[in-house]
C-alpha positions as a Markdown table, in Angstrom:
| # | Residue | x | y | z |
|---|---|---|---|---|
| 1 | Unk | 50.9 | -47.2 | -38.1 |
| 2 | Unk | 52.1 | -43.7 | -37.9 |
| 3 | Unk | 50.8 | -42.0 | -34.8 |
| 4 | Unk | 49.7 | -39.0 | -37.2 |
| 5 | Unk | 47.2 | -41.4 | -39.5 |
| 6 | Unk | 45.6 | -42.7 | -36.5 |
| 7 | Unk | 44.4 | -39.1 | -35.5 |
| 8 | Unk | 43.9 | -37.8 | -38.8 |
| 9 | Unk | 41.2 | -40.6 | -39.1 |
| 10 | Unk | 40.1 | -40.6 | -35.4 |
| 11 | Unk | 39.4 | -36.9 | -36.8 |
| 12 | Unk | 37.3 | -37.5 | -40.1 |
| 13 | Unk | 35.4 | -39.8 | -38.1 |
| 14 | Unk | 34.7 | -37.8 | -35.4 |
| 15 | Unk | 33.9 | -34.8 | -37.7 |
| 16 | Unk | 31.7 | -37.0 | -39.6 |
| 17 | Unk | 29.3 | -38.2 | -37.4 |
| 18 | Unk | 29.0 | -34.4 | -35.6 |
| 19 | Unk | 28.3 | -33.6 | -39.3 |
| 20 | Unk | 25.4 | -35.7 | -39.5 |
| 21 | Unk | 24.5 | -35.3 | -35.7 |
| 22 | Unk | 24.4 | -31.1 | -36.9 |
| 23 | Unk | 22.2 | -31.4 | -40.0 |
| 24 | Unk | 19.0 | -32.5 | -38.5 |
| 25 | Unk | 19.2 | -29.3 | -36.6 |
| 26 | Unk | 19.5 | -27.2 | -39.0 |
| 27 | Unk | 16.9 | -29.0 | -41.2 |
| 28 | Unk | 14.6 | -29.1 | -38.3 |
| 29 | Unk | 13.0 | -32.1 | -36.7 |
| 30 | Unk | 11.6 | -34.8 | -39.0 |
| 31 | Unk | 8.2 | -36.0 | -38.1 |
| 32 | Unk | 7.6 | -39.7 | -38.5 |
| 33 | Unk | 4.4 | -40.9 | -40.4 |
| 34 | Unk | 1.6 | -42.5 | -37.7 |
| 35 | Unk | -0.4 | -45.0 | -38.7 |
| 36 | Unk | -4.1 | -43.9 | -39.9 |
| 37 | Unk | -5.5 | -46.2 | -36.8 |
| 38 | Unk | -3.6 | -44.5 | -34.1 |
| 39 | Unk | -5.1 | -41.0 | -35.8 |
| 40 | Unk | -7.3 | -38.9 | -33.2 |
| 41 | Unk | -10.8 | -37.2 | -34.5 |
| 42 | Unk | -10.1 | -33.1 | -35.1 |
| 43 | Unk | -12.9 | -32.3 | -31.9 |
| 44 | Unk | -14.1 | -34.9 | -29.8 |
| 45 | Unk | -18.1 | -35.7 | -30.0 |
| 46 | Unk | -20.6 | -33.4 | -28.2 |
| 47 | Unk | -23.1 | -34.9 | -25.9 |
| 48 | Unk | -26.8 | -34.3 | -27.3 |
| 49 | Unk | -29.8 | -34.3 | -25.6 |
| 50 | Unk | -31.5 | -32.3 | -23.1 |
| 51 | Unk | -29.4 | -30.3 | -20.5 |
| 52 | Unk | -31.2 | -30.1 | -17.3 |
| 53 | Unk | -29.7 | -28.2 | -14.0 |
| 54 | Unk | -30.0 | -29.0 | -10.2 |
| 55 | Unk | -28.9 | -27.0 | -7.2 |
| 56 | Unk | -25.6 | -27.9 | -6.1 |
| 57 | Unk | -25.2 | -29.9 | -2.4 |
| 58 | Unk | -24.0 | -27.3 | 0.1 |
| 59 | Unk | -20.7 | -27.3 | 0.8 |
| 60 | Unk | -19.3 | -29.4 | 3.8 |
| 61 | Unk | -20.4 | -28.0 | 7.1 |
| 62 | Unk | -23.0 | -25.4 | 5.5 |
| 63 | Unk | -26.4 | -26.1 | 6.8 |
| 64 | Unk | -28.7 | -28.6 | 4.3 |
| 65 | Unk | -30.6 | -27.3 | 1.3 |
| 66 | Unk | -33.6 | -25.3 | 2.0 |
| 67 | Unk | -37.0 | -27.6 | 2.6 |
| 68 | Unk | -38.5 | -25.3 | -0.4 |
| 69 | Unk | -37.7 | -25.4 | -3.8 |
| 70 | Unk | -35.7 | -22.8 | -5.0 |
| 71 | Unk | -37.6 | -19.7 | -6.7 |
| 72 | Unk | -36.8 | -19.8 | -10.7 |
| 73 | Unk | -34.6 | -16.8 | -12.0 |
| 74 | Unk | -37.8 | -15.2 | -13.2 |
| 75 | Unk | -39.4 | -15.1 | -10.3 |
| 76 | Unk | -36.4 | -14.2 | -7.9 |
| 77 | Unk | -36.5 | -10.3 | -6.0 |
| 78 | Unk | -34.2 | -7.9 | -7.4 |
| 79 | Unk | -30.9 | -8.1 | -5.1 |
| 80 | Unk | -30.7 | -5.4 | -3.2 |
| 81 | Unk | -26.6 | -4.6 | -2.2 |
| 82 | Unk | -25.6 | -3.7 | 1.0 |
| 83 | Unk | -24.8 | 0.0 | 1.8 |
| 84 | Unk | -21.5 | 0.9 | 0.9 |
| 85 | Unk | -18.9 | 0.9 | 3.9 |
| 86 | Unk | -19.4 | 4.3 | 5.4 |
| 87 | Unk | -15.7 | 6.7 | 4.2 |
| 88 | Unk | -13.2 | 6.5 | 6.3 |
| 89 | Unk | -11.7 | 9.9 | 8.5 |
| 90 | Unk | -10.7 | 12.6 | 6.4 |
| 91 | Unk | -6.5 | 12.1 | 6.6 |
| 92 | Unk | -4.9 | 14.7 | 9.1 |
| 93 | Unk | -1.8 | 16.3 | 7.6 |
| 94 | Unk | 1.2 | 15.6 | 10.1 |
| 95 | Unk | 4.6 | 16.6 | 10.4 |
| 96 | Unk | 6.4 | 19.9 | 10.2 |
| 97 | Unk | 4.8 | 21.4 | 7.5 |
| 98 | Unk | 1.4 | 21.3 | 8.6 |
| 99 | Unk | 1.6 | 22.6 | 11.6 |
| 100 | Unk | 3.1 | 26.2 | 10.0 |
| 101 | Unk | 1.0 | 29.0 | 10.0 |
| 102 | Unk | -1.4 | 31.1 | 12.6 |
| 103 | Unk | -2.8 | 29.5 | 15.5 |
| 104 | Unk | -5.3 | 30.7 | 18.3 |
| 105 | Unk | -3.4 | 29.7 | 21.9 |
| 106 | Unk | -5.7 | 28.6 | 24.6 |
| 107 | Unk | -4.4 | 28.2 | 28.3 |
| 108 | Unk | -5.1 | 28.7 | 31.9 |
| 109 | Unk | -4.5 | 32.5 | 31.4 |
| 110 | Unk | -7.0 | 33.1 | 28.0 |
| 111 | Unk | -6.2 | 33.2 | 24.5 |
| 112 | Unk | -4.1 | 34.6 | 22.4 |
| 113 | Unk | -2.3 | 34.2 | 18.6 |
| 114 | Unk | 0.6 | 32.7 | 18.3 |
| 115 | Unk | 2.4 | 32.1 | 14.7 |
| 116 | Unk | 4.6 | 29.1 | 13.8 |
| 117 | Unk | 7.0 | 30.2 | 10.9 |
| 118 | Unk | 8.6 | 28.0 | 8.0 |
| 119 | Unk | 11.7 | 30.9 | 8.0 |
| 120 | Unk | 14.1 | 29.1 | 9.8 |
| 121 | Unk | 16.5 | 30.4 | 12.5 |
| 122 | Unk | 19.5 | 29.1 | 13.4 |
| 123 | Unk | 18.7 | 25.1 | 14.2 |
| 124 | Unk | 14.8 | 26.0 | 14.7 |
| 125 | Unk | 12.1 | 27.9 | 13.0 |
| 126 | Unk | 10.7 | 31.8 | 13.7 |
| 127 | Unk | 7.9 | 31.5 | 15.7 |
| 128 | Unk | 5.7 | 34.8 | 17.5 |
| 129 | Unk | 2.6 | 35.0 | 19.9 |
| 130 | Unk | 0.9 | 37.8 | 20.4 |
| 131 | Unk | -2.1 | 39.4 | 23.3 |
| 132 | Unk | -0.8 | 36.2 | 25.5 |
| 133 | Unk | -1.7 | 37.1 | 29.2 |
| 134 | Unk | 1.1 | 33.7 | 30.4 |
| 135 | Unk | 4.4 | 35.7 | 30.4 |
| 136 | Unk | 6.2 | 32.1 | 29.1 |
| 137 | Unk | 4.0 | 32.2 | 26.1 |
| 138 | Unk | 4.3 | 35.7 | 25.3 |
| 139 | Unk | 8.2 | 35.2 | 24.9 |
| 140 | Unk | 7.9 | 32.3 | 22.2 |
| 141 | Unk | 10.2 | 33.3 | 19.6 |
| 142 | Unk | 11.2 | 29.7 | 18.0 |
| 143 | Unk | 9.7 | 26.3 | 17.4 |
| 144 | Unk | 10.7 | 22.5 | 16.0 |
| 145 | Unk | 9.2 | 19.6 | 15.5 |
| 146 | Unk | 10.3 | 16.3 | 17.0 |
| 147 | Unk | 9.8 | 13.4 | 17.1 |
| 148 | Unk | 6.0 | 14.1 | 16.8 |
| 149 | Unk | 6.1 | 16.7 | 19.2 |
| 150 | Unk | 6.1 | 20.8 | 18.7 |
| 151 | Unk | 8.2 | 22.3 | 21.2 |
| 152 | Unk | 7.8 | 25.8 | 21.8 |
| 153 | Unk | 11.3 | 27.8 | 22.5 |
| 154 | Unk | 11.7 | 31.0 | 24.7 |
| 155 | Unk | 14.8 | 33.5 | 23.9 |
| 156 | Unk | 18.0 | 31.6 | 24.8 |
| 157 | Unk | 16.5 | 28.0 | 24.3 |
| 158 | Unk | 14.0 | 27.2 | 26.9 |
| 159 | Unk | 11.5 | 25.4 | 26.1 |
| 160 | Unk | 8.0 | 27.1 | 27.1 |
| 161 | Unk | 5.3 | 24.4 | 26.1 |
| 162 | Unk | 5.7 | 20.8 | 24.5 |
| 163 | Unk | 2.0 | 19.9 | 22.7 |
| 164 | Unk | 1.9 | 17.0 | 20.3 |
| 165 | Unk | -1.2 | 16.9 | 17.1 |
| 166 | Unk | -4.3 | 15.4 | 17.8 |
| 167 | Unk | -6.7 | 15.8 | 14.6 |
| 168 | Unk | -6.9 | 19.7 | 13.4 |
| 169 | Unk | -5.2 | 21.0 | 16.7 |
| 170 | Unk | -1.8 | 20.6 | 19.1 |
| 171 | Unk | -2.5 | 19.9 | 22.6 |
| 172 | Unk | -0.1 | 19.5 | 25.5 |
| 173 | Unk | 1.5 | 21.9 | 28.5 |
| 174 | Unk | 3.1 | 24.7 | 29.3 |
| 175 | Unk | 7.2 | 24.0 | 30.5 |
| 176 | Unk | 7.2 | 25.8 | 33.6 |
| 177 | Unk | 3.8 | 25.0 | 35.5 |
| 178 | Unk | 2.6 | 22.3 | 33.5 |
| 179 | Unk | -0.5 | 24.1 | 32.9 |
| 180 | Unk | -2.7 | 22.6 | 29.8 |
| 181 | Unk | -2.4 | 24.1 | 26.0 |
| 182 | Unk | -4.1 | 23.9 | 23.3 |
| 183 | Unk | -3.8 | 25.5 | 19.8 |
| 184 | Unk | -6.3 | 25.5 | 17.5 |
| 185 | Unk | -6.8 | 26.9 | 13.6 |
């Protein structure tokens, strides 16, 4: 046979049966008929009767029933719920931005004002203090914040006190003697 004719029929055949394989998808799937024996009822039979209710058993290692019988529904208290889990602390503001603004300085010396500007200058921010009797105090003129701290800068970029936040105030010490701050609103 011609090597042509065997393909060319190798072909049909092949195109054939993909042909036939390809219509029942298109025609969807055929359903085949059951016999009326192997049919299912629609909804299966309800139980009737009475329905009666028990307590359950207690789970395993819960202590046994109770030795009384249970009070019915009707007869049970009113459930009183437990009081509601007190609020937690009101959330303190952290960070630069809530330190900024007017502050009443307290040290070994008195108290005095001191002012924590958001205008920066240069790499830090404008700060001012003002009626401070500690002469390091009196010449604040900058501040940052870092790393959770406030640092306190003197002209020329000494530091003069180091406080960190502790709920609506900054507490720490003065640089040079180590002398306890605190700045409150």
């Amino acid at each position: 046979m011609p090597r042509g004719f065997l393909s060319k029929a190798a072909c049909l055949a092949l195109a054939a049966s993909v042909g036939a394989c390809a219509s029942n998808r298109f025609e969807g799937p055929r359903e085949r008929p059951r016999p009326q024996a192997a049919l299912e009822p629609a909804t299966p039979a309800l139980p009737s009767g009475r329905v009666t209710s028990e307590p359950l058993a207690p789970p395993p290692g819960a202590a046994a029933a109770p030795s009384e019988p249970l009070p019915s529904v009707a007869a049970a208290p009113a459930i009183v719920e437990p009081p509601p889990p007190p609020a937690p602390p009101p959330v303190v503001a952290t960070g630069r931005s809530s330190v900024v603004g007017s502050w009443n300085a307290t040290d070994a010396a008195g108290s005095c004002k001191v002012s924590l500007s958001s205008a920066p200058s240069l790499d830090l921010y404008k700060a001012s203090a003002a009626g401070c009797g500690n002469k390091d105090l009196a010449k604040v003129s900058a501040w940052d914040f870092r790393d959770g701290e406030v640092y306190l800068y003197q002209p020329g970029g000494t530091v003069a006190a180091r406080l960190r936040q502790a709920g609506g105030s900054l507490d720490g010490a003065l640089s040079k003697s180590g002398a306890p701050l605190s700045l409150a609103r």
